[in-house]
Biopython code that builds the backbone (N, CA, C, O; Angstrom):
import numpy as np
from Bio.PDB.StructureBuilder import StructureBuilder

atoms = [
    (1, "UNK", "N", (0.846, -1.182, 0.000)),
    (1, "UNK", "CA", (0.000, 0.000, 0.000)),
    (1, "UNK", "C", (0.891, 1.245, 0.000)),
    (1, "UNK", "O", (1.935, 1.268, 0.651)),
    (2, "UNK", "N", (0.491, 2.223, -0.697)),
    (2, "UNK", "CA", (1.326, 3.034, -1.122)),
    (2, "UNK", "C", (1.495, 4.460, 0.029)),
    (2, "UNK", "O", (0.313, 4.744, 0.219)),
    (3, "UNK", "N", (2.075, 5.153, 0.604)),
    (3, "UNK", "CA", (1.755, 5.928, 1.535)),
    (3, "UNK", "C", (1.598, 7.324, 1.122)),
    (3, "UNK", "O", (2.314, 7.796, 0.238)),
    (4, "UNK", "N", (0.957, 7.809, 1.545)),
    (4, "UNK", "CA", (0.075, 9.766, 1.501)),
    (4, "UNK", "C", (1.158, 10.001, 1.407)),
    (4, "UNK", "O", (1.984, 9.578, 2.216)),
    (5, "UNK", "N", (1.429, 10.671, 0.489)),
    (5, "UNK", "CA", (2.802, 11.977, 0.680)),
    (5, "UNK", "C", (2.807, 12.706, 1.743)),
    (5, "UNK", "O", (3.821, 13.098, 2.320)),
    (6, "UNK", "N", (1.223, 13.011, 2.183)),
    (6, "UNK", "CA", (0.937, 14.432, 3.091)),
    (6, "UNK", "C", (1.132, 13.539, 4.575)),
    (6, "UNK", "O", (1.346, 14.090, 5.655)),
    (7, "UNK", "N", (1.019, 12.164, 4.397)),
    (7, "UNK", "CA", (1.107, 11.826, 5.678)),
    (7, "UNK", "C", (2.092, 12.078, 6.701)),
    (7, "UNK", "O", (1.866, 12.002, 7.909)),
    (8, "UNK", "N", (2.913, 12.303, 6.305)),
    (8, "UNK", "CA", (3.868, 13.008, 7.652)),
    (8, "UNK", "C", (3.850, 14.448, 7.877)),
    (8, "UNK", "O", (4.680, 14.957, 8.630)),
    (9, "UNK", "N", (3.040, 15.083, 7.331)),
    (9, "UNK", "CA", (2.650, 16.528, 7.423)),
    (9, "UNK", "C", (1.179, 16.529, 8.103)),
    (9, "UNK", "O", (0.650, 17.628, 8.266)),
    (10, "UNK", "N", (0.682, 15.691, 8.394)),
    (10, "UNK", "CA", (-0.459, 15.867, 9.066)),
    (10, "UNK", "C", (-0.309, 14.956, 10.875)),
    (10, "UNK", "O", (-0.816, 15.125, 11.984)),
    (11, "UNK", "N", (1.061, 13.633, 10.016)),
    (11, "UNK", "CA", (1.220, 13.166, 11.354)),
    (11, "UNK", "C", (2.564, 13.296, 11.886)),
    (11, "UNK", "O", (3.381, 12.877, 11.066)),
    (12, "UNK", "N", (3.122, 13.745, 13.012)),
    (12, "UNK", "CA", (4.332, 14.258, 13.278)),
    (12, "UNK", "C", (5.342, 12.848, 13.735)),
    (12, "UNK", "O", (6.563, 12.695, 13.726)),
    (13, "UNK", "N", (4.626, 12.277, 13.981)),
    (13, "UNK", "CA", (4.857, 10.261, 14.914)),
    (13, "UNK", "C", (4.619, 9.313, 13.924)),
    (13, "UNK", "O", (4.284, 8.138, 14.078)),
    (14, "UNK", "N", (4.901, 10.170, 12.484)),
    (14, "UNK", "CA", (3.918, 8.485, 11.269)),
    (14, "UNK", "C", (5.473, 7.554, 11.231)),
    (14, "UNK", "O", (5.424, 6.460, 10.668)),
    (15, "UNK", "N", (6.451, 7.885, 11.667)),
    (15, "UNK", "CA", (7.767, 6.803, 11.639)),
    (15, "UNK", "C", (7.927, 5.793, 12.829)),
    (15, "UNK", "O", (8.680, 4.819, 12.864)),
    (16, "UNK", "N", (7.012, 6.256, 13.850)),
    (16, "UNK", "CA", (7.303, 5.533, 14.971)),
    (16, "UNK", "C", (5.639, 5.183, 14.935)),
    (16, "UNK", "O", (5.713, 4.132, 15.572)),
    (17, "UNK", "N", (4.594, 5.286, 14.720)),
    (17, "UNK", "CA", (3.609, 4.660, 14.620)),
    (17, "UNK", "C", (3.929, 3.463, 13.560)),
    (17, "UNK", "O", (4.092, 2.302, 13.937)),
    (18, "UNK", "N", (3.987, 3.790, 12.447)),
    (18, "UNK", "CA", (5.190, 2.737, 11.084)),
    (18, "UNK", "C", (5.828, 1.667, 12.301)),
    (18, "UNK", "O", (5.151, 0.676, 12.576)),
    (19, "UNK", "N", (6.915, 1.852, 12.893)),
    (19, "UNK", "CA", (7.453, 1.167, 13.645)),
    (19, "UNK", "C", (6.801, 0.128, 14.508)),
    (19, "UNK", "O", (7.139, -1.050, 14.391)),
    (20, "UNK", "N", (5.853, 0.512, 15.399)),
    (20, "UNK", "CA", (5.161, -0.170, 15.533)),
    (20, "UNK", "C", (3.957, -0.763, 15.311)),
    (20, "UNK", "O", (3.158, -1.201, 16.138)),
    (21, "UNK", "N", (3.880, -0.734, 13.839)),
    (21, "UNK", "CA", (2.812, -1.499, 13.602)),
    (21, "UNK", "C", (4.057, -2.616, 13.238)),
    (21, "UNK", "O", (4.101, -3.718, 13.786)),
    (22, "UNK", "N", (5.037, -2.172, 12.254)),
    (22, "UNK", "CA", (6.203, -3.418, 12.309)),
    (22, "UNK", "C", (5.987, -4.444, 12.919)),
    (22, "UNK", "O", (5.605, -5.581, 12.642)),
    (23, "UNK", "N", (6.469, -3.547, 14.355)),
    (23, "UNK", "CA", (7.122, -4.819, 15.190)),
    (23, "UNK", "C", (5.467, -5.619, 15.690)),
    (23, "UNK", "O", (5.381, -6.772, 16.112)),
    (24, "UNK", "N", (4.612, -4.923, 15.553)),
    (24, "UNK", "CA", (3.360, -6.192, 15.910)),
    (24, "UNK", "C", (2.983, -7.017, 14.379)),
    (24, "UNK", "O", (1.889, -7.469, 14.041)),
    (25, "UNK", "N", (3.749, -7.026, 13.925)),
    (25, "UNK", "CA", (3.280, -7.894, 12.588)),
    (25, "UNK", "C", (4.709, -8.935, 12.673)),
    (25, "UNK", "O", (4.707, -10.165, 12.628)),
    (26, "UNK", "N", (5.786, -8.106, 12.795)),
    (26, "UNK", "CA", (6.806, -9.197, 13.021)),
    (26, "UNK", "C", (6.731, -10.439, 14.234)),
    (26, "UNK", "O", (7.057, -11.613, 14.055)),
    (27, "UNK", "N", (6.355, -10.005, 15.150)),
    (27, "UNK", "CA", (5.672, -10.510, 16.745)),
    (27, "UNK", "C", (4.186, -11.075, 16.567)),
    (27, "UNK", "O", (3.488, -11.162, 17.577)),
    (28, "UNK", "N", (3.796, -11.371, 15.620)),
    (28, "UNK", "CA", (2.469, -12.034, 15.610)),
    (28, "UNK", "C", (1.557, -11.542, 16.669)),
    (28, "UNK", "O", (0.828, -12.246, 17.368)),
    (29, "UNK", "N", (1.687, -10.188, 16.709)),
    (29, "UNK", "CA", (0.764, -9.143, 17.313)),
    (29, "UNK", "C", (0.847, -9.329, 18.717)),
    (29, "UNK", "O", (0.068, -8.823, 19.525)),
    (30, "UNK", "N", (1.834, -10.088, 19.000)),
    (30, "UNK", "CA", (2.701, -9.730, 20.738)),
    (30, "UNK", "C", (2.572, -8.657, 20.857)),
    (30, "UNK", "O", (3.412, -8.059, 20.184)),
    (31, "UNK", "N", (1.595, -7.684, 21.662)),
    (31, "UNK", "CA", (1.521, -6.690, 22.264)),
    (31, "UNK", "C", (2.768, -6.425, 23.069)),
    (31, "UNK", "O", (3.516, -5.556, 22.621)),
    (32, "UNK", "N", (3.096, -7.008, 24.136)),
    (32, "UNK", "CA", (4.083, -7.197, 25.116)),
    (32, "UNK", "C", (5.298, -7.086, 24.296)),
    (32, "UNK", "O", (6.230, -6.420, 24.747)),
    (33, "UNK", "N", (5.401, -7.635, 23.192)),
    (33, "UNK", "CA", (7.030, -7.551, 22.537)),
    (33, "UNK", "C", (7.317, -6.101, 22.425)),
    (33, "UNK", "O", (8.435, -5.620, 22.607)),
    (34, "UNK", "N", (6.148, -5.358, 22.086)),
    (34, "UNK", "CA", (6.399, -4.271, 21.304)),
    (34, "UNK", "C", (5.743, -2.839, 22.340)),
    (34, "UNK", "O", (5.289, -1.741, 22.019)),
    (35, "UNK", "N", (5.929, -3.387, 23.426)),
    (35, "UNK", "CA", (5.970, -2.172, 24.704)),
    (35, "UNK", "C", (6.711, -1.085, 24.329)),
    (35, "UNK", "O", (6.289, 0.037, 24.611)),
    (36, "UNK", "N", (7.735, -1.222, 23.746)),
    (36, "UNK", "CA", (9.171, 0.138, 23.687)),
    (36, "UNK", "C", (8.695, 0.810, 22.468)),
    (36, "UNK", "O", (8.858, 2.002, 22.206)),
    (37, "UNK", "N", (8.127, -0.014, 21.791)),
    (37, "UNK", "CA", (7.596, 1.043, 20.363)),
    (37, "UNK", "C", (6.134, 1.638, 20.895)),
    (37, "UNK", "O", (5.793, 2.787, 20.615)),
    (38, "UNK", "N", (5.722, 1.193, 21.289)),
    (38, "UNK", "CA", (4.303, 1.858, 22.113)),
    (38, "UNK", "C", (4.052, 2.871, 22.793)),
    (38, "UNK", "O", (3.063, 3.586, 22.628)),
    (39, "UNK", "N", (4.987, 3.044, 23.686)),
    (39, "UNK", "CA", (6.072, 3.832, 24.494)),
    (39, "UNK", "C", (6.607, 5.315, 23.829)),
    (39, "UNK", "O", (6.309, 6.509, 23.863)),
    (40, "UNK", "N", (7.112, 4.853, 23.512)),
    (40, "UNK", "CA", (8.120, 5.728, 21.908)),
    (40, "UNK", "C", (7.059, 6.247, 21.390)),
    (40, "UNK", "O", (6.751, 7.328, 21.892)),
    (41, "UNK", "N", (6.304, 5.821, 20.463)),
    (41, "UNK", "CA", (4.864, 6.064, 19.882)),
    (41, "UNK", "C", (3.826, 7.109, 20.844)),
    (41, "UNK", "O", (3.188, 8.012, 20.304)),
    (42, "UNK", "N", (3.754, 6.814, 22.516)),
    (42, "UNK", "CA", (2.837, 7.901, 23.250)),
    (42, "UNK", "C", (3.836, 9.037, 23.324)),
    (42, "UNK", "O", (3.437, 10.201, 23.306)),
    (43, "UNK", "N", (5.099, 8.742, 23.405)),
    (43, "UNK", "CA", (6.064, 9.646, 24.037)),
    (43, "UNK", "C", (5.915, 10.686, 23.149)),
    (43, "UNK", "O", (5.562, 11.763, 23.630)),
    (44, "UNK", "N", (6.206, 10.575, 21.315)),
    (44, "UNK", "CA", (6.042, 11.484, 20.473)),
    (44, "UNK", "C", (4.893, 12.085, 20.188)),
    (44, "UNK", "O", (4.854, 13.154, 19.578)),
    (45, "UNK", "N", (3.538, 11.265, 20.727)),
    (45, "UNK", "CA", (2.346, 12.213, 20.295)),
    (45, "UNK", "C", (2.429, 13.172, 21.510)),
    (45, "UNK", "O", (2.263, 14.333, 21.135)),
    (46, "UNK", "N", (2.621, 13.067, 22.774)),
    (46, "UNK", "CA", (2.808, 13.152, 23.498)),
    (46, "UNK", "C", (3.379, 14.724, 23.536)),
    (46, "UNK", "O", (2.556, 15.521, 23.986)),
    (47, "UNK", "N", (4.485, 15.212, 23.188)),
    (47, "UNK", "CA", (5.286, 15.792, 22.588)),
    (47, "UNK", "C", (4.759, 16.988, 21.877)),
    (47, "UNK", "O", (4.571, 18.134, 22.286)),
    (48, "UNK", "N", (4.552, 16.397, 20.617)),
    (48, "UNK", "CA", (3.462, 17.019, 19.802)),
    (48, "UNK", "C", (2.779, 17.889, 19.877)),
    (48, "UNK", "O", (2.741, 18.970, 19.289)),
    (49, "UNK", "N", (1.885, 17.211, 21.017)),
    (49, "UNK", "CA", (0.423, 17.427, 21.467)),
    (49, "UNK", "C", (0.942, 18.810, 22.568)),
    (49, "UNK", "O", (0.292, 19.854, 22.508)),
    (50, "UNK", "N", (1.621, 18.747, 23.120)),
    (50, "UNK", "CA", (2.420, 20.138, 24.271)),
    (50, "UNK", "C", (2.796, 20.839, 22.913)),
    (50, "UNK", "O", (2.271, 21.952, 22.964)),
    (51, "UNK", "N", (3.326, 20.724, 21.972)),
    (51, "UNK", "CA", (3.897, 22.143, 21.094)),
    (51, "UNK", "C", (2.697, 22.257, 20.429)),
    (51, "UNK", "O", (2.279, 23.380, 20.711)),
    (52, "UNK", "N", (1.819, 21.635, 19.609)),
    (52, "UNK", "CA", (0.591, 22.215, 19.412)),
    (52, "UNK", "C", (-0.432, 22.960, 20.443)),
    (52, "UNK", "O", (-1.287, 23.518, 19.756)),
    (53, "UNK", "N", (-0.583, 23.100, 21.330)),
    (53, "UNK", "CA", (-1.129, 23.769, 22.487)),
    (53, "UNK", "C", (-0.046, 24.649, 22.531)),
    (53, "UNK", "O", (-0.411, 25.823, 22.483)),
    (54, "UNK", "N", (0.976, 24.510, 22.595)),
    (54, "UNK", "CA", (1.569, 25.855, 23.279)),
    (54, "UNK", "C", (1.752, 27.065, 21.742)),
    (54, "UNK", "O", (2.204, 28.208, 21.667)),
    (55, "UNK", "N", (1.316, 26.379, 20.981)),
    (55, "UNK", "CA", (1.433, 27.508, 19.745)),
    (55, "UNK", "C", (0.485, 28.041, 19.400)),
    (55, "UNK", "O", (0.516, 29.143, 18.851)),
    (56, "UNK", "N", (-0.744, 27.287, 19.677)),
    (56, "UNK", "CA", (-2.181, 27.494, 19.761)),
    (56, "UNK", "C", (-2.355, 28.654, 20.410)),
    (56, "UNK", "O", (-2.702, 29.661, 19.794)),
    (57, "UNK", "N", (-2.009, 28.657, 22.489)),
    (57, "UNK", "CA", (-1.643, 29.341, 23.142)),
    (57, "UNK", "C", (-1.049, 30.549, 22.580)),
    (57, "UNK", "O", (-1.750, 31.534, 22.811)),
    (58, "UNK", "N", (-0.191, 30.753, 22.043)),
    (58, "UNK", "CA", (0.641, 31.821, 21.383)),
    (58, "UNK", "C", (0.269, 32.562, 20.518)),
    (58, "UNK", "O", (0.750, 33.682, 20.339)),
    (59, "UNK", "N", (-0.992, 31.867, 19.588)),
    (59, "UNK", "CA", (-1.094, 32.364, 18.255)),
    (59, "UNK", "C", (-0.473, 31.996, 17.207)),
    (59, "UNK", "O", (-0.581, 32.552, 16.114)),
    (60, "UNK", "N", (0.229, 31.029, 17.452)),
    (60, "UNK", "CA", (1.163, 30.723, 16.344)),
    (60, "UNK", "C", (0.614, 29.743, 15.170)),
    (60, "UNK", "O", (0.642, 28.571, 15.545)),
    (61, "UNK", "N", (0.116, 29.914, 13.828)),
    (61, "UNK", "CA", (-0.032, 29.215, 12.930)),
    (61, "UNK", "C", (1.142, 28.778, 11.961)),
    (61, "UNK", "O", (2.192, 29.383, 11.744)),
    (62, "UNK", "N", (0.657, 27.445, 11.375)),
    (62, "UNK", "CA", (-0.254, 26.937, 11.435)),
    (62, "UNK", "C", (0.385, 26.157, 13.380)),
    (62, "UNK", "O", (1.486, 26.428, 13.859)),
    (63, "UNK", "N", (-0.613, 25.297, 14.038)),
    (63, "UNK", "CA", (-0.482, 25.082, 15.008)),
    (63, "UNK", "C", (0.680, 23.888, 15.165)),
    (63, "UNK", "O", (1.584, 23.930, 16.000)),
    (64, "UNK", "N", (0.530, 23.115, 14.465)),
    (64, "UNK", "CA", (1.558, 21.825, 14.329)),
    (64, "UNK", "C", (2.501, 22.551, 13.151)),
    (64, "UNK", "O", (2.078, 23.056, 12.111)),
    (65, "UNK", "N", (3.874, 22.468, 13.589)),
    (65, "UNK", "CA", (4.810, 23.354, 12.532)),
    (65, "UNK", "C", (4.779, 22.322, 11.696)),
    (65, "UNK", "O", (4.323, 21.187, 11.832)),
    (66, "UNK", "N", (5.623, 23.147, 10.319)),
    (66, "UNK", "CA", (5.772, 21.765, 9.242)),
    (66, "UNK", "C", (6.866, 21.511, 9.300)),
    (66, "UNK", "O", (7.756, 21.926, 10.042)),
    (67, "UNK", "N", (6.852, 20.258, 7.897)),
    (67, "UNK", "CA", (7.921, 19.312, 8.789)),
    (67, "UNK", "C", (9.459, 19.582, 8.324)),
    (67, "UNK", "O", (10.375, 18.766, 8.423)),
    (68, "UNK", "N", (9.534, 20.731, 7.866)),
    (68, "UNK", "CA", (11.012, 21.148, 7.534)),
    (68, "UNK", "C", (11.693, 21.752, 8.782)),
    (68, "UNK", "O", (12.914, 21.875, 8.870)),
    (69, "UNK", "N", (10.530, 22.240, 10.056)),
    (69, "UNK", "CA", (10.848, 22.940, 10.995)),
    (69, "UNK", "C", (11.237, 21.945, 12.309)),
    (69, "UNK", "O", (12.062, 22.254, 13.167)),
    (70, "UNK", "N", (10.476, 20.703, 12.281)),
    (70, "UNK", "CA", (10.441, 19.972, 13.324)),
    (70, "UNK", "C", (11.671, 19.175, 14.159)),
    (70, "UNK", "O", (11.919, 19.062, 15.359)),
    (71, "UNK", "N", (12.381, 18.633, 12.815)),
    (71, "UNK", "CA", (13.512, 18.513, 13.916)),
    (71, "UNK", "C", (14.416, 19.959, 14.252)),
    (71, "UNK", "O", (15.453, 19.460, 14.688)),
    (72, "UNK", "N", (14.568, 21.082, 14.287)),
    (72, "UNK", "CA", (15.125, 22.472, 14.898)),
    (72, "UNK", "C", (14.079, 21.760, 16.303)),
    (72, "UNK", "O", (14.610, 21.316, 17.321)),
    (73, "UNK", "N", (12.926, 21.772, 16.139)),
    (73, "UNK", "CA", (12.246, 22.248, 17.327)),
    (73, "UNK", "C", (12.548, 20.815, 18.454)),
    (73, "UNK", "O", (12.869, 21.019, 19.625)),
    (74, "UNK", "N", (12.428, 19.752, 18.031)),
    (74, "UNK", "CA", (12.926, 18.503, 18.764)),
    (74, "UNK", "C", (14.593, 18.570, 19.239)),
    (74, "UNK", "O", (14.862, 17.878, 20.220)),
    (75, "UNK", "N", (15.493, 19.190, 18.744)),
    (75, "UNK", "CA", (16.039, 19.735, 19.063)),
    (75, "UNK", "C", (16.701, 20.253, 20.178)),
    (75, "UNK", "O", (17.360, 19.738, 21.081)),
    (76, "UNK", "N", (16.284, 21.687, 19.828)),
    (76, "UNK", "CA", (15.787, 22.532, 20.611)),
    (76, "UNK", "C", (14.955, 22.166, 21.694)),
    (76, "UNK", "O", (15.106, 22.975, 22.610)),
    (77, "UNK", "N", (14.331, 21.490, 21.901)),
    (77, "UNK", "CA", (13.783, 20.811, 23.205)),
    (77, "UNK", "C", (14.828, 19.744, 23.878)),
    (77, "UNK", "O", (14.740, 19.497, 25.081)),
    (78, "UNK", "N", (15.690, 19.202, 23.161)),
    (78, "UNK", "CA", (16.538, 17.901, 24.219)),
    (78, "UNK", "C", (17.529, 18.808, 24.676)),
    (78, "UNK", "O", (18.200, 18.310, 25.580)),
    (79, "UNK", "N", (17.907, 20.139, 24.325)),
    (79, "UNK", "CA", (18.782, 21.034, 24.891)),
    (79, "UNK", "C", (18.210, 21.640, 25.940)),
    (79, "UNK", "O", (18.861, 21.871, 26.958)),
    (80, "UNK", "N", (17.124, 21.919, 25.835)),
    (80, "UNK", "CA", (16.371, 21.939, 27.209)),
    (80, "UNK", "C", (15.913, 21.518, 28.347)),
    (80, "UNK", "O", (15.506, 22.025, 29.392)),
    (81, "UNK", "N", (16.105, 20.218, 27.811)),
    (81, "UNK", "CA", (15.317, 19.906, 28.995)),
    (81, "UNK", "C", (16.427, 18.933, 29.816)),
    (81, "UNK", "O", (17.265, 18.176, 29.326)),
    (82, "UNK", "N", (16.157, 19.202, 31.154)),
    (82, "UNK", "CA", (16.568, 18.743, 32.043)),
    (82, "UNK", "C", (16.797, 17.513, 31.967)),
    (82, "UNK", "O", (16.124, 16.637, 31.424)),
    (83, "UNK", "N", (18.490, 17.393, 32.938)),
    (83, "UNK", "CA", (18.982, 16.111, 32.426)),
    (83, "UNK", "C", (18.164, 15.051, 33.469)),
    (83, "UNK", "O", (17.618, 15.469, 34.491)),
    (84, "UNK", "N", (18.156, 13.695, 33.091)),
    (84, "UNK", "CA", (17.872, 12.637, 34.191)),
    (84, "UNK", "C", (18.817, 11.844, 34.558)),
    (84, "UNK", "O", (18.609, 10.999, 35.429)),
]
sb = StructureBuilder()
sb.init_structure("model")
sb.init_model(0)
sb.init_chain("A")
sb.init_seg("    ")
for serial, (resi, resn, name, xyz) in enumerate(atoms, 1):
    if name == "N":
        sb.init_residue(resn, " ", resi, " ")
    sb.init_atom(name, np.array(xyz, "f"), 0.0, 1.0, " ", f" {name:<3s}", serial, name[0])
structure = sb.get_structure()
């Protein structure tokens, strides 16, 4: 099946959603195998979902940046944020 061009412009996580649908097709839909892509997968909508609100918040259109901008802004966030 052939994929949307636009699809990674509408979805910011379509490489790690991709990913795990992978690994549940490789895993004969072992849920449990594929915890870390699941994970990974909430972590980035996750993500997302805080810079769309906070641009929203701001005024900033369009609300989800595009995707020439996104890794600056991913980025720009692991420089920020506090180490663990």
């Amino acid at each position: 099946m052939p994929r949307n061009p636009d699809a990674e412009k509408d979805n910011p996580c379509l490489k790690e959603q991709e990913l795990s649908y992978k690994c549940l097709n490789k895993n004969n839909f072992n849920r449990e195998a594929c915890e870390v892509y699941f994970a990974n997968y909430k972590n980035c909508k996750d993500f997302w979902h805080k810079i769309r609100s906070d641009r929203r918040s701001k005024g900033i259109a369009p609300y989800l940046p595009p995707v020439e901008e996104r890794e600056a802004i991913k980025a720009e966030y692991m420089k920020s944020k506090p180490k663990q």
